[in-house]
C-alpha positions in Angstrom: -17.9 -6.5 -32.2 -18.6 -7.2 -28.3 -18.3 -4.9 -26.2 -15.1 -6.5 -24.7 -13.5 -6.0 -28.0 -14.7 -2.6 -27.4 -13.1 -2.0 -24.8 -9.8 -3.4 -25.6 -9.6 -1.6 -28.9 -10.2 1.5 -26.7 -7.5 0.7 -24.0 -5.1 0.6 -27.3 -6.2 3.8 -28.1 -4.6 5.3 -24.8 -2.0 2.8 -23.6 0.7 1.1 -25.4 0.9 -3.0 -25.3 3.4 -3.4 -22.7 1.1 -1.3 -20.0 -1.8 -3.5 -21.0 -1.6 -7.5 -19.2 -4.4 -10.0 -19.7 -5.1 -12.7 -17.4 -2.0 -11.3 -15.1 -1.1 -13.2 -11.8 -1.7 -11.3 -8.8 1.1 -13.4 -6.9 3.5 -11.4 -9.1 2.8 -7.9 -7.3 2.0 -8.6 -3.9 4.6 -8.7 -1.0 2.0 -11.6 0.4 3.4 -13.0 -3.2 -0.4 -14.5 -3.6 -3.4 -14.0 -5.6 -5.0 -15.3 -8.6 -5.1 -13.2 -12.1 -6.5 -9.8 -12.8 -8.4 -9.9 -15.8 -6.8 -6.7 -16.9 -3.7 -5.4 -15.4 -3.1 -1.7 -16.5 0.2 0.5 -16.1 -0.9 4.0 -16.8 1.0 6.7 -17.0 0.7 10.0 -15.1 -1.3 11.8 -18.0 -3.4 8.7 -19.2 -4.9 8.0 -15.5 -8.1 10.2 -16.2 -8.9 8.8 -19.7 -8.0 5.1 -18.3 -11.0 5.7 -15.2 -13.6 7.9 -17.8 -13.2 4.8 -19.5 -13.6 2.0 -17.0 -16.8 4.6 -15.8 -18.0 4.4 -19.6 -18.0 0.6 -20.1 -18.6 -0.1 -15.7 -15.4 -1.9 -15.5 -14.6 -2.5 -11.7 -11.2 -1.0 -10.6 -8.6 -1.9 -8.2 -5.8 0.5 -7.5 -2.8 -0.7 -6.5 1.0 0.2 -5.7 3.6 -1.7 -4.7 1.2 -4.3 -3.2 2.4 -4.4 0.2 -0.4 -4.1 2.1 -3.1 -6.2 0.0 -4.3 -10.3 -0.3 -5.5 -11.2 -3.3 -8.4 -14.1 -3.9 -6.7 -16.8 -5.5 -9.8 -16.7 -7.9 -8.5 -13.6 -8.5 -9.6 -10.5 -9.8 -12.4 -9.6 -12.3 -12.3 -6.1 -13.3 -9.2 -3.8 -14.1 -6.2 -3.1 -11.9 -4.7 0.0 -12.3 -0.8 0.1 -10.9 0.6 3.3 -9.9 4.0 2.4 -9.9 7.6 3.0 -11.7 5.8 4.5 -14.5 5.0 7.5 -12.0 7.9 8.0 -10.0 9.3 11.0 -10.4 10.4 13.3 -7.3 11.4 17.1 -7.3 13.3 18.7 -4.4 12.6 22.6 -4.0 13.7 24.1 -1.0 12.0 22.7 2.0 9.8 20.6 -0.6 9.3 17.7 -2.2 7.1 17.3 -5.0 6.5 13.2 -5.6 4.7 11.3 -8.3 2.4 8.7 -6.3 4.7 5.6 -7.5 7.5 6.8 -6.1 8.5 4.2 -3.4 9.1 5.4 0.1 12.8 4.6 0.3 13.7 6.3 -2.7 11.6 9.3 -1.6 13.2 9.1 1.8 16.6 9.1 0.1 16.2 12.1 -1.9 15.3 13.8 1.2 18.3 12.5 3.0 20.1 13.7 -0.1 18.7 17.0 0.1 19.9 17.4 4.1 15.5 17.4 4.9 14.1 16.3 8.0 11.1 15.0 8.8 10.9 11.4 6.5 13.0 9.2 8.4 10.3 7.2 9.8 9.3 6.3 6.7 12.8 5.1 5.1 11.3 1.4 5.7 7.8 1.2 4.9 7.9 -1.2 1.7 4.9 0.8 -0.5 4.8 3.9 -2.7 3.7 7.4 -1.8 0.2 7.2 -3.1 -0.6 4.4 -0.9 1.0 5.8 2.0 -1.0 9.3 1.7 -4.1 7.1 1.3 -4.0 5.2 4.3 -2.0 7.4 6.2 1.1 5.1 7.1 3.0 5.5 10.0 5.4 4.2 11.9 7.9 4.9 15.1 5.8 7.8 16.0 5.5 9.3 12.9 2.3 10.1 10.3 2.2 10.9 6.6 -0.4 13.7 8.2 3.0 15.6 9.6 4.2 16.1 6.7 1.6 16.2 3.5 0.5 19.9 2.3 -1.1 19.2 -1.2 -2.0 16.3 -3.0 -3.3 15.8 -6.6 -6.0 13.1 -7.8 -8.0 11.8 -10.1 -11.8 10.6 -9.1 -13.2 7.7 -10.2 -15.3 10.2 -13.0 -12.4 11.0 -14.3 -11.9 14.7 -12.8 -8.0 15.9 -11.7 -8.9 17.5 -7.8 -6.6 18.7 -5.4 -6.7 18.8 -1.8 -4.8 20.6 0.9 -4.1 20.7 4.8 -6.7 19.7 6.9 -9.4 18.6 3.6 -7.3 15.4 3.5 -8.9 14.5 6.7 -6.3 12.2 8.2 -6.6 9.8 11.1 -5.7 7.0 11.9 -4.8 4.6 8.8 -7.4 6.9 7.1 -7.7 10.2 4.8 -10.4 11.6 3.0 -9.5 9.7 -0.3 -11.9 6.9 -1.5 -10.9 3.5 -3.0 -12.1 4.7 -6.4 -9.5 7.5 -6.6 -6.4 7.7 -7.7 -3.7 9.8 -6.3 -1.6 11.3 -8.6 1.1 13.3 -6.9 1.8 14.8 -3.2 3.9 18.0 -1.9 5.7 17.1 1.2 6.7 19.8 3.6 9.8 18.7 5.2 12.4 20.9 7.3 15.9 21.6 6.9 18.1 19.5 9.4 21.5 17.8 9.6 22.3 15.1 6.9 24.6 13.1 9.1 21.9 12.9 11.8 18.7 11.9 9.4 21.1 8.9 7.9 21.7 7.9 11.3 17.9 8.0 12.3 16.9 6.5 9.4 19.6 3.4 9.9 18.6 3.0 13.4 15.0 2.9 12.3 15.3 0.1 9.7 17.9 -1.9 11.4 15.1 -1.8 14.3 12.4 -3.3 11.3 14.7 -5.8 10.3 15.5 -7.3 14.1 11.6 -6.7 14.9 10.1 -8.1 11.8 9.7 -10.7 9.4 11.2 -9.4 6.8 12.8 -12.3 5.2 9.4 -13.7 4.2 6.7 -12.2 2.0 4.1 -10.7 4.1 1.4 -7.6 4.2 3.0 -6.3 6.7 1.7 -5.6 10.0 -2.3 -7.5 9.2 -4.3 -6.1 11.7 -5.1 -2.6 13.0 -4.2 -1.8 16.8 -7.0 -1.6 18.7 -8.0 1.0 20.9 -5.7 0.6 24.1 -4.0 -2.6 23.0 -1.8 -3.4 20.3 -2.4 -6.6 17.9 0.5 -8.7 18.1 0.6 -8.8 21.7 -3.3 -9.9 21.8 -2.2 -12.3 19.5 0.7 -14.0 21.6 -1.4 -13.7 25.1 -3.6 -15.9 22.9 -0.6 -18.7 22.5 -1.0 -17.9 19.0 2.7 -17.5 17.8 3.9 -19.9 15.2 0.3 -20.9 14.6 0.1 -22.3 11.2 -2.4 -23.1 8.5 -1.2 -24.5 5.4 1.9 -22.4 4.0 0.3 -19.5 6.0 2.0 -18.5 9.7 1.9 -16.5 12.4 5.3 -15.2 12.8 7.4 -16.2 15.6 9.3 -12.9 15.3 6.3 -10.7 15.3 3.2 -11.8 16.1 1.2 -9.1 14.4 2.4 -10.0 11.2 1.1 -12.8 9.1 3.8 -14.3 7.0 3.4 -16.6 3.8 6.0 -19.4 4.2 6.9 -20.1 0.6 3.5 -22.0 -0.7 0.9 -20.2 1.0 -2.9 -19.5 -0.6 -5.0 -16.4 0.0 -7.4 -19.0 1.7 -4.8 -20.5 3.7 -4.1 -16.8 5.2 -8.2 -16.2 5.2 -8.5 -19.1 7.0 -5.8 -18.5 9.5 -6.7 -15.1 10.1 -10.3 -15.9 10.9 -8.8 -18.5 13.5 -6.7 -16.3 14.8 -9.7 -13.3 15.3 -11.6 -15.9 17.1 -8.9 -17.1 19.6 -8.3 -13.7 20.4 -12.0 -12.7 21.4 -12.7 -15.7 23.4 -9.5 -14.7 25.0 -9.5 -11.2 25.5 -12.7 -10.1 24.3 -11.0 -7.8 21.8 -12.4 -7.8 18.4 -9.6 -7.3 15.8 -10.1 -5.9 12.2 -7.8 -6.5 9.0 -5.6 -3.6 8.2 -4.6 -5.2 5.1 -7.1 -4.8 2.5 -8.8 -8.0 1.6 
């Protein structure tokens, strides 16, 4: 028997068929809605995560973790390897007082909502953000002045040897779009420390706060969201329309007219259209302002 067949007898062992996709199309779980096929596409639940990485560590099977897929282009070679999802399958979210206990899959909006529900303050800039919790804590998302770092106390993972860890307060090591978790581990579940507040005024906030998204962004085409980070004392989009860059187009790839620092996929785009256009795009923009800019979407 190879040692592929190995491996696949093994993956049987701890996942049942319909968390197990061969030859899967990325384009199916990206919001850029491109990307080749993984060659394994995994769907683990919360227990199975640690025997799912020993065994990618035991036969040195690449990984890629992903969530909802919102802020990631895919090659449209694809992906060799495994992708583990942490999604629906691990979504479960606990209110306790001032806290909420979340399963990494759980998607923002829904984890917003139970706050909201629960009359909790301290969420509504997230209400929006189109990705699940574990990505979120990972990269520290933001938005509208507020930071996953404001409001994370604990949070529960899984290294890529296998071994459940937790981290607290300051050891997650936030900054900006950064934390002190690697890309080979998994997060598993975060407490949120949230304060009680007025449910008619968080709705509010939180309506104001999306309706602003939706008049401010692109958000009727698939997209990574905003693509590059904001550099140091100037912010991305604007670089990019000083550069007359707004509407530029390569293939089914664009620069939005509606928000500049947001690459959008028209309806037939490639990965290498949006590689392409983005490299255009850096270049314009450091002739033009001298400004180097650097992908916040993970390539």
């Amino acid at each position: 028997m190879t040692t592929e067949k190995i491996f696949d007898e093994a993956l049987k062992n701890i996942l049942s068929e319909d968390e197990i996709l061969k030859d899967e199309p990325m384009k199916h779980h990206t919001t850029f809605r491109v990307g080749g096929p993984a060659e394994y596409y995994l769907r683990p639940k919360k227990e199975q995560v640690a025997e799912v990485l020993r065994l990618c560590f035991t036969y040195q099977k690449e990984y890629l973790i992903i969530g909802n897929g919102s802020n990631l282009l895919v090659s449209d070679k694809g992906i060799s390897g495994v992708v583990i999802e942490i999604g629906k399958q691990m979504d479960e979210i606990t209110v306790d007082g001032t806290t909420i206990y979340a399963q990494a899959g759980a998607m923002l909006s829904k984890t917003a909502h139970a706050a909201l529900e629960a009359g909790l303050t301290g969420m509504e800039f997230a209400a929006g953000i189109p990705g699940t919790l574990g990505g979120a804590v990972r990269m520290n998302a933001g938005a509208y002045g507020g930071t996953f770092a404001d409001i994370v106390s604990e949070t529960t993972y899984v290294d890529q040897n296998g071994n459940i860890k937790t981290v607290k307060g300051k050891e997650h090591d936030f900054g900006y779009r950064h934390s002190c978790f690697s890309d080979s581990d998994i997060i598993c579940e975060t407490r949120l420390m949230l304060r009680d507040g007025d449910r008619e005024k968080i709705k509010s906030e939180m309506q104001i706060l999306i309706e602003k998204r939706k008049t401010s962004q692109p958000l009727e085409f698939p997209s990574a969201g905003s693509f590059f980070k904001r550099p140091e004392g100037y912010f991305a989009g604007k670089l990019i329309m000083d550069a007359g860059l707004r509407g530029f187009q390569v293939g089914g790839a664009q620069v939005s007219e509606k928000h500049c620092g947001f690459v959008i996929n028209t309806g037939d785009a490639t990965a290498e259209d949006v590689t392409e256009l983005i490299r255009q795009v850096a270049e314009r923009v450091k002739a033009q302002s001298g400004v180097t800019l650097a992908p916040e979407v993970k390539l």
